[in-house]
Residue frames as a rotation matrix with the C-alpha (Angstrom) as fourth column:
UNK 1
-0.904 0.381 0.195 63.94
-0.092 0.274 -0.957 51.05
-0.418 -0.883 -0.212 -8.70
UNK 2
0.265 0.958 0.110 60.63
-0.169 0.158 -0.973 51.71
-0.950 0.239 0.203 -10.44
UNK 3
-0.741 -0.596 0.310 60.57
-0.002 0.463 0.887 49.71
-0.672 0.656 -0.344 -13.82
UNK 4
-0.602 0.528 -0.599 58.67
-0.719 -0.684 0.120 50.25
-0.347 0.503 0.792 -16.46
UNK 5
-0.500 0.544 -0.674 55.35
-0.129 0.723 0.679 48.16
0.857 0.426 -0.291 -17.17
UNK 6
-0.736 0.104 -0.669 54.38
0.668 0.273 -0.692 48.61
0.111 -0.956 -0.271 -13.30
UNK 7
0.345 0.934 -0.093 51.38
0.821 -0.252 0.512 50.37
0.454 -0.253 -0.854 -12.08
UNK 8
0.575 -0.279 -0.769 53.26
0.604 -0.490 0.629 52.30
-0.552 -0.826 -0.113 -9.42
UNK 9
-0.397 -0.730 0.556 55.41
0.783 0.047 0.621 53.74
-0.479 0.682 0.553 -12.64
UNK 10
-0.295 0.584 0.756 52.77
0.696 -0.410 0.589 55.44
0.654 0.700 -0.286 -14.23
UNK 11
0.554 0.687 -0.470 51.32
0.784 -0.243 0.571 56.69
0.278 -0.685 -0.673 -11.18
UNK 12
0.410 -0.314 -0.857 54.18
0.560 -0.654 0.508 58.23
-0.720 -0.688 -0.092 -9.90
UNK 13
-0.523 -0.456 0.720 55.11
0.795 0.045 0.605 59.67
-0.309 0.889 0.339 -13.72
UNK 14
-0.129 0.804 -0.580 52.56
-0.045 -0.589 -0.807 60.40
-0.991 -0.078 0.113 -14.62
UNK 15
-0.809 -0.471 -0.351 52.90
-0.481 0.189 0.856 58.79
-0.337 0.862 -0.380 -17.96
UNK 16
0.023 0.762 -0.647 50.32
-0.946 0.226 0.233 57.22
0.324 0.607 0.726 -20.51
UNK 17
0.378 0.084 0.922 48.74
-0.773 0.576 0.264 53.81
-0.509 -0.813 0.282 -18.27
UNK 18
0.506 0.301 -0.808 49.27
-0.678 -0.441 -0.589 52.14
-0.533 0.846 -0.020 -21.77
UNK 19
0.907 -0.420 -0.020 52.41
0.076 0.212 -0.974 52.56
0.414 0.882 0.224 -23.14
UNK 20
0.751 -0.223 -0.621 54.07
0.523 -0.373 0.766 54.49
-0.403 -0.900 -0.164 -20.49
UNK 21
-0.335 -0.750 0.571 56.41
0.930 -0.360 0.073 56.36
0.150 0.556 0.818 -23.30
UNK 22
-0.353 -0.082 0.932 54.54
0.379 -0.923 0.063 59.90
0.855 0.376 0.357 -22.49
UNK 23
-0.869 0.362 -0.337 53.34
0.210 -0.346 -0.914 62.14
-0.448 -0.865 0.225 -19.86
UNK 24
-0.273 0.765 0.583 49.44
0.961 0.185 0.207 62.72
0.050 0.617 -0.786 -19.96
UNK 25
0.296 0.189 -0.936 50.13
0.890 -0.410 0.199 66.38
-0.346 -0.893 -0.289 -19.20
UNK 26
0.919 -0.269 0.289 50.35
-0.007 -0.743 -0.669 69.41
0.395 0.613 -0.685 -21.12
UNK 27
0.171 -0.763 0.624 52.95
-0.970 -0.243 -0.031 70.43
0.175 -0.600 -0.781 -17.87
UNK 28
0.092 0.020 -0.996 54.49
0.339 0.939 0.050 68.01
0.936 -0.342 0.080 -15.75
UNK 29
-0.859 -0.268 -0.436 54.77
0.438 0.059 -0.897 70.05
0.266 -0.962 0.067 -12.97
UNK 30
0.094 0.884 -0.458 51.67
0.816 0.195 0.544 69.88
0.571 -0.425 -0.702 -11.15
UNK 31
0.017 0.188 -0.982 52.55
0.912 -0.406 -0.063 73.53
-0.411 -0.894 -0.179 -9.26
UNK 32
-0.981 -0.007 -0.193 52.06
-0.127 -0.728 0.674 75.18
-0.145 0.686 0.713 -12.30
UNK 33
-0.472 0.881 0.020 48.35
0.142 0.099 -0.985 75.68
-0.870 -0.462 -0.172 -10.55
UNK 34
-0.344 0.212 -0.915 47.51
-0.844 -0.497 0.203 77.34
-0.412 0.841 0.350 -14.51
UNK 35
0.090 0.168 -0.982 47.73
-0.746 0.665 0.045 74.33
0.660 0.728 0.185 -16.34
UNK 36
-0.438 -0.009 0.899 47.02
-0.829 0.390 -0.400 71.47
-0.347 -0.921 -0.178 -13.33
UNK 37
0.475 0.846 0.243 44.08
-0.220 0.382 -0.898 69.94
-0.852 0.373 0.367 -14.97
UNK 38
0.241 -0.294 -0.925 45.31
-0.894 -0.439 -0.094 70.47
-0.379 0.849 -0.369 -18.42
UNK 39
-0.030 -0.307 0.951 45.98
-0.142 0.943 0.300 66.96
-0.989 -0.126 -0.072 -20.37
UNK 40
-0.786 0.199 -0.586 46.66
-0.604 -0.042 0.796 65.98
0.134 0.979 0.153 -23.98
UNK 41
0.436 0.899 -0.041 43.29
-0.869 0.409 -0.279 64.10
-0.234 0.157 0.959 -25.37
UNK 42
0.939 0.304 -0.162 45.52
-0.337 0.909 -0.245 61.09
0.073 0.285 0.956 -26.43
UNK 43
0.388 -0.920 -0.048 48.91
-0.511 -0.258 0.820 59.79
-0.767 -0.294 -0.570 -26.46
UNK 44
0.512 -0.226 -0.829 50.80
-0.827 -0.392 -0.404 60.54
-0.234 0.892 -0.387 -29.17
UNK 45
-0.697 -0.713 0.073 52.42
-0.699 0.699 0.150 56.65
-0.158 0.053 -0.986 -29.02
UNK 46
-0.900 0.361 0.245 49.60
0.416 0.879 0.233 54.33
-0.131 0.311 -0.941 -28.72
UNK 47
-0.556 0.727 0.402 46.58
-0.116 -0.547 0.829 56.60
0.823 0.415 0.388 -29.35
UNK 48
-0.368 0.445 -0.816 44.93
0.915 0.330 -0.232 55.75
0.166 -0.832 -0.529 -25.54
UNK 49
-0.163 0.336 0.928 42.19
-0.153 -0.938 0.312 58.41
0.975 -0.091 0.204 -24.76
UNK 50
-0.825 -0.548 -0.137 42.99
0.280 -0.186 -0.942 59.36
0.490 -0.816 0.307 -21.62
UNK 51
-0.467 0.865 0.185 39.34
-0.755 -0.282 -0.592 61.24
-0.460 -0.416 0.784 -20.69
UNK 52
-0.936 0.352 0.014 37.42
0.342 0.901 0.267 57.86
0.081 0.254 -0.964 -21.40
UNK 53
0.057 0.985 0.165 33.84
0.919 -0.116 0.377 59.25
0.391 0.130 -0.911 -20.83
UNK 54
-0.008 0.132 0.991 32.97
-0.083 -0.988 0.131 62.80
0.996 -0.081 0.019 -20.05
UNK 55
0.252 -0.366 0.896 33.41
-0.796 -0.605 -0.023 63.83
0.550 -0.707 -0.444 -16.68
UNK 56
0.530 -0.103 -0.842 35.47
-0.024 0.990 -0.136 60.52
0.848 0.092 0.523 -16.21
UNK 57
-0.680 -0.695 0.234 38.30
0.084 -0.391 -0.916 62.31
0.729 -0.603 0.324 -13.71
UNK 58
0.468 0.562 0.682 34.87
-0.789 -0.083 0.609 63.24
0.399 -0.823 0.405 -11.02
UNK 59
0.810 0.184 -0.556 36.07
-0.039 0.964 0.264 59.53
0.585 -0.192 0.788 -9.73
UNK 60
-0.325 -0.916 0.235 39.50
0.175 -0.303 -0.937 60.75
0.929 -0.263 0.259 -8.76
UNK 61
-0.155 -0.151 0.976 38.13
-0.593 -0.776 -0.215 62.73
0.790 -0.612 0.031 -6.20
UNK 62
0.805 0.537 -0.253 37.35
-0.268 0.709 0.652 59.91
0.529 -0.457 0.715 -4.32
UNK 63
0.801 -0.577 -0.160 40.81
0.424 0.736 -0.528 58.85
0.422 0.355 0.834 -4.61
UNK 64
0.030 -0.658 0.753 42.05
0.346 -0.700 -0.625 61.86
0.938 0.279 0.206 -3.55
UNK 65
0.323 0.647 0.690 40.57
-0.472 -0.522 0.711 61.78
0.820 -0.555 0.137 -0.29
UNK 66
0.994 -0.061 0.093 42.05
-0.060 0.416 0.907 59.18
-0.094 -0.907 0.410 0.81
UNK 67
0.216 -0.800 0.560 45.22
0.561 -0.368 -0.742 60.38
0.800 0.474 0.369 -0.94
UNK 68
0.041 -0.067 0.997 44.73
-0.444 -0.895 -0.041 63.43
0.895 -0.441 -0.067 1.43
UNK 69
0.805 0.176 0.566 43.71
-0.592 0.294 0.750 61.55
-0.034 -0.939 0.341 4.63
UNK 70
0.652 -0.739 -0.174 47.07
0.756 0.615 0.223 59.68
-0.058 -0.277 0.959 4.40
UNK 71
-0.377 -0.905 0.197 49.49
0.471 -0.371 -0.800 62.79
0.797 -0.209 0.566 4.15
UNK 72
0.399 0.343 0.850 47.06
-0.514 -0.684 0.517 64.37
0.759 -0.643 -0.097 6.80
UNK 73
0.964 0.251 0.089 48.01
-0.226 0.597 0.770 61.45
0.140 -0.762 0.632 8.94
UNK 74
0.227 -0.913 -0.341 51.55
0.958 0.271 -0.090 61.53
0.174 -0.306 0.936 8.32
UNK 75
-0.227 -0.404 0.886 51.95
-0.034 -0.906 -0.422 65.26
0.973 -0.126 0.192 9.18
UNK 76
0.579 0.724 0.375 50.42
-0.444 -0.106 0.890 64.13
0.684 -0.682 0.260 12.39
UNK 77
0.838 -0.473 -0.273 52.47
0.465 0.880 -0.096 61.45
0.285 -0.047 0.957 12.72
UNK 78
-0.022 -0.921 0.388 55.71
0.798 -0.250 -0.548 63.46
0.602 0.297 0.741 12.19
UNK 79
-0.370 -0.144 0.918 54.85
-0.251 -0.936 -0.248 66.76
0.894 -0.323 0.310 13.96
UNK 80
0.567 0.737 0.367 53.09
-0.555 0.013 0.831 65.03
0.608 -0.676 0.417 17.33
UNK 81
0.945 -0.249 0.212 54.58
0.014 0.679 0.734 61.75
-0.327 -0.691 0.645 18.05
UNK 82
0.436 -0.882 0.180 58.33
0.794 0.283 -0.538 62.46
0.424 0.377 0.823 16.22
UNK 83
-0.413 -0.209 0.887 58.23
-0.339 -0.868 -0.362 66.42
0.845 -0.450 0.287 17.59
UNK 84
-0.431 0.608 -0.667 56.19
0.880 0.449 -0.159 66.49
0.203 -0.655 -0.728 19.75
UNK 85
-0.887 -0.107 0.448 54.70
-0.013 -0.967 -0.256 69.59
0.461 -0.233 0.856 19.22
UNK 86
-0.914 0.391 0.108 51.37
-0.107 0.025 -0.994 70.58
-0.391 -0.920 0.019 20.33
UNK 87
0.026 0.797 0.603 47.73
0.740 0.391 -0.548 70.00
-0.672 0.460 -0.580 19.29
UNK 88
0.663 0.604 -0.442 47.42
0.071 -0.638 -0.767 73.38
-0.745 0.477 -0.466 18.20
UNK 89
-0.178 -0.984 0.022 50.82
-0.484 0.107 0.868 72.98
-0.857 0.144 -0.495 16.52
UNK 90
-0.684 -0.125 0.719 49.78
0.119 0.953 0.278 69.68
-0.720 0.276 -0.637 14.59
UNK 91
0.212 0.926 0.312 46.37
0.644 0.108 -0.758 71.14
-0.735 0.361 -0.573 13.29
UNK 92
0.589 0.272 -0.761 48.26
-0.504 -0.613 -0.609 73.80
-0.632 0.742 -0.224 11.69
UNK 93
-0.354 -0.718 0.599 51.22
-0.357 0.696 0.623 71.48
-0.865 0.007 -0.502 10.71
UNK 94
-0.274 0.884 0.380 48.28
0.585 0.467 -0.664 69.56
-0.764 0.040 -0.644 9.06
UNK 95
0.779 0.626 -0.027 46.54
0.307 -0.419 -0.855 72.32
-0.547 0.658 -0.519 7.22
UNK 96
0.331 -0.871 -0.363 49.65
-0.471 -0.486 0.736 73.50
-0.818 -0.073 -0.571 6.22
UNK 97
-0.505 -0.695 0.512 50.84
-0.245 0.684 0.687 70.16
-0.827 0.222 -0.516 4.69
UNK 98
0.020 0.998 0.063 47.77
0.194 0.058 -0.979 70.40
-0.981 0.032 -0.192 2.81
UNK 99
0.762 0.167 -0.625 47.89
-0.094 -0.927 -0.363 73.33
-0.640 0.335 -0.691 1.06
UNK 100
-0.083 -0.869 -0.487 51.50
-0.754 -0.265 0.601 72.36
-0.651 0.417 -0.634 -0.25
UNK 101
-0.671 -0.318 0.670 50.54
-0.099 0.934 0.344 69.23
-0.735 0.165 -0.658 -1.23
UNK 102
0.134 0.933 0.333 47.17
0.036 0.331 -0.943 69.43
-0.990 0.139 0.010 -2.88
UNK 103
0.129 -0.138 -0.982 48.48
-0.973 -0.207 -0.099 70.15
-0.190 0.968 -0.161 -6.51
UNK 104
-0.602 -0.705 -0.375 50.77
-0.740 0.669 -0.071 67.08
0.301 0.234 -0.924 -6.36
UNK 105
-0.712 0.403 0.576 47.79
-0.206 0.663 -0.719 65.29
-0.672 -0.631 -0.389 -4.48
UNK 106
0.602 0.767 -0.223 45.12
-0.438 0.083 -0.895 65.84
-0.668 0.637 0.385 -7.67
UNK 107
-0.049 -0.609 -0.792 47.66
-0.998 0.066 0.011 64.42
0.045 0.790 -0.611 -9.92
UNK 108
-0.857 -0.421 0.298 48.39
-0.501 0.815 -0.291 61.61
-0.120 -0.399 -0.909 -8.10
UNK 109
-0.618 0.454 0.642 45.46
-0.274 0.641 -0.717 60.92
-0.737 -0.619 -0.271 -7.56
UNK 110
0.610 0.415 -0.675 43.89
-0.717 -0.073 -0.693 61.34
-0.337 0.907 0.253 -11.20
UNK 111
-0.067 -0.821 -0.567 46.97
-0.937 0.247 -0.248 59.13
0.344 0.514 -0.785 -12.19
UNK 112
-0.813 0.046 0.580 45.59
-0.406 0.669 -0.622 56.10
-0.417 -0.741 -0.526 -9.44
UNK 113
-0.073 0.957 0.280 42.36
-0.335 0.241 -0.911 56.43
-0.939 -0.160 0.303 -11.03
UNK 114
0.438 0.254 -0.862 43.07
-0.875 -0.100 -0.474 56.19
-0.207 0.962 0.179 -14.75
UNK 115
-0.175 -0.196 -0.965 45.17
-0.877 0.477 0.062 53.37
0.448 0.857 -0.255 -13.96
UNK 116
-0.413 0.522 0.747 42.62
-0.404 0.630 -0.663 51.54
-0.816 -0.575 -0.049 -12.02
UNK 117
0.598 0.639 -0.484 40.77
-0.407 -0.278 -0.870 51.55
-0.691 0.717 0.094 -15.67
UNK 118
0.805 -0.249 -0.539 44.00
-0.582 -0.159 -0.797 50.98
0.112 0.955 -0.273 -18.08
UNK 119
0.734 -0.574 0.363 46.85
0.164 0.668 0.726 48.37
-0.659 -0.474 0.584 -18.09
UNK 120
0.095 -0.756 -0.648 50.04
-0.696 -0.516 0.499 48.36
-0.712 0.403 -0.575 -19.05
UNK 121
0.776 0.477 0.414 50.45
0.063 0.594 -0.802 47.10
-0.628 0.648 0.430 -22.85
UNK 122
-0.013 -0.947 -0.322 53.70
-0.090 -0.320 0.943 46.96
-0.996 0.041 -0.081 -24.21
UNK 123
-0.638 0.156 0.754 52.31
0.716 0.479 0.507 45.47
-0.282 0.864 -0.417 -27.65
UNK 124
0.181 0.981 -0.077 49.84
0.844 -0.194 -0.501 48.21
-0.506 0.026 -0.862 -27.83
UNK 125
-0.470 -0.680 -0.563 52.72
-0.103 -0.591 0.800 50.54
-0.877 0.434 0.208 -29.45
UNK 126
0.954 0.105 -0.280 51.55
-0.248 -0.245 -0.937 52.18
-0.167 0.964 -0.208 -33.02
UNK 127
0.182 -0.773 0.608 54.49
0.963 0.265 0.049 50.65
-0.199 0.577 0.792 -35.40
């Protein structure tokens, strides 16, 4: 389904925007809260620095907001008009869905922003 050389590929990978042959993550799982942040400085296939200017990743958060404001709206979605539970129900529902999500939301969303910035380059491989 998802084919390498796609945008949506990387993103959901988390892989170099690049080359797409590595993850840009020490970890890959993103609920190992320790090492979240954590990223190699380059990939080790086509040499792509990954932190392009100092505090390049601040931009994410943007991204992440409205990351967030779409799963906030589908826990709404799902617990109101699919349950039907109640308001107070939904708001925690809501925070709730948050809280589990928010690792996997900074990723994503750090992964949206770098390749808003980087295309895929299949020639850009180190012989």
């Amino acid at each position: 389904m998802l084919k390498k050389g796609s945008k949506l590929y990387s993103i959901l990978t988390g892989t170099c925007p690049k080359c797409q042959e590595e993850s840009m993550y020490l970890n890959k799982n993103p609920y190992n809260v320790s090492k979240l942040l954590k990223m190699h400085e380059r990939c080790s296939h086509c040499s792509t620095k990954y932190k392009i200017e100092p505090s390049f990743f601040y931009g994410a958060m943007y991204v992440s907001y409205g990351v967030g404001i779409a799963f906030a709206v589908a826990a709404f979605i799902i617990s109101k008009l699919f349950i039907g539970a109640s308001l107070k129900t939904t708001f925690i529902a809501i925070v709730v869905t948050m809280i589990i999500f928010m690792p996997f939301i900074i990723r994503i969303s750090r992964n949206i922003w770098i390749n808003l910035f980087i295309g895929y380059d299949p020639e850009g491989k180190k012989a």
